[in-house]
C-alpha positions in Angstrom: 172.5 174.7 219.5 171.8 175.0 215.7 168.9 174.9 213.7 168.8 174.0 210.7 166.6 176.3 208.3 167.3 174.7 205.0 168.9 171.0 205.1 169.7 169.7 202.0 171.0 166.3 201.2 172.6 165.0 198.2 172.1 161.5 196.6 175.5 159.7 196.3 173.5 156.7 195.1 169.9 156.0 195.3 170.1 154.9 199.0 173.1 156.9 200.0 172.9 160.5 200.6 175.2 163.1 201.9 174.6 166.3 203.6 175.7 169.4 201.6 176.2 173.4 202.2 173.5 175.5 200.9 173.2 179.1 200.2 169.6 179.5 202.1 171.4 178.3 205.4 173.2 181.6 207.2 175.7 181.7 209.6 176.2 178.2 210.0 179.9 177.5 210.8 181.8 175.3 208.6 182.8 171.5 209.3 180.2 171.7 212.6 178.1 169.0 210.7 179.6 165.9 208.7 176.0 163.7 207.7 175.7 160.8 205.9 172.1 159.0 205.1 171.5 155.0 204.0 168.1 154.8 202.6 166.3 151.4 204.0 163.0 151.6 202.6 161.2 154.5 200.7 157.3 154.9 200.1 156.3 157.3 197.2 153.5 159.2 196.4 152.7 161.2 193.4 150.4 162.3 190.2 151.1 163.2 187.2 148.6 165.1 185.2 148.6 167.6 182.1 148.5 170.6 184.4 151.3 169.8 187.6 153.3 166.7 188.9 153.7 165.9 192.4 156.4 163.3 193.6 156.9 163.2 197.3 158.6 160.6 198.5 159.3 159.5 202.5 162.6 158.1 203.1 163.1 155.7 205.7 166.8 155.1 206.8 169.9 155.4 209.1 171.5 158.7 210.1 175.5 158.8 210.4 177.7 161.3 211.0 179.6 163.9 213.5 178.6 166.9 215.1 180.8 169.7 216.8 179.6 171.6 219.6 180.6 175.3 220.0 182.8 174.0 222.9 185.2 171.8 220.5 183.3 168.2 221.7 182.9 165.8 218.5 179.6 164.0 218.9 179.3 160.9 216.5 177.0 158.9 215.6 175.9 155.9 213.4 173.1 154.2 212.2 170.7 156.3 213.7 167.0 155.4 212.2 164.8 158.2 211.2 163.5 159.6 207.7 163.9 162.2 204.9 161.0 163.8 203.0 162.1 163.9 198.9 159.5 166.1 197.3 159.0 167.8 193.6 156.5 169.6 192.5 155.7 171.3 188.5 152.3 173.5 187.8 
């Protein structure tokens, strides 16, 4: 079992999103997680004043994708619903 400190997906196009590497994430074995997410519906919230911005928005969607167990077993999966949390923040 893995967990995942630091997941970070990457927007192909505004309602596509791919899973990507990232630094913060240690000793996480390569090609153990192929992920893929289709955005169905988002619902943003956010201010904007002088002083800091705030933009979180909560992404809901299906999950796709392959996992690999430390025994060799391939686990995929498709269409999967569930959600991503997109958030920014300036002050």
């Amino acid at each position: 079992m893995y967990k995942l400190d630091a997941l970070v997906m990457k927007k192909e196009t505004e309602d596509d999103w791919v899973w990507e590497s990232h630094p913060d994430i240690k000793n996480f074995p390569e090609n153990v997680l192929q992920l893929k997410f289709k955005r169905a519906h988002t619902h943003p919230i956010g201010t904007n004043y002088l002083l800091y911005y705030v933009n979180l928005s909560s992404n809901f969607g299906y999950f796709s994708g392959t996992i690999r167990t430390d025994q060799g077993l391939e686990i995929s999966f498709k269409d999967v619903f569930g959600f991503i949390e997109d958030f920014h923040a300036r002050w």
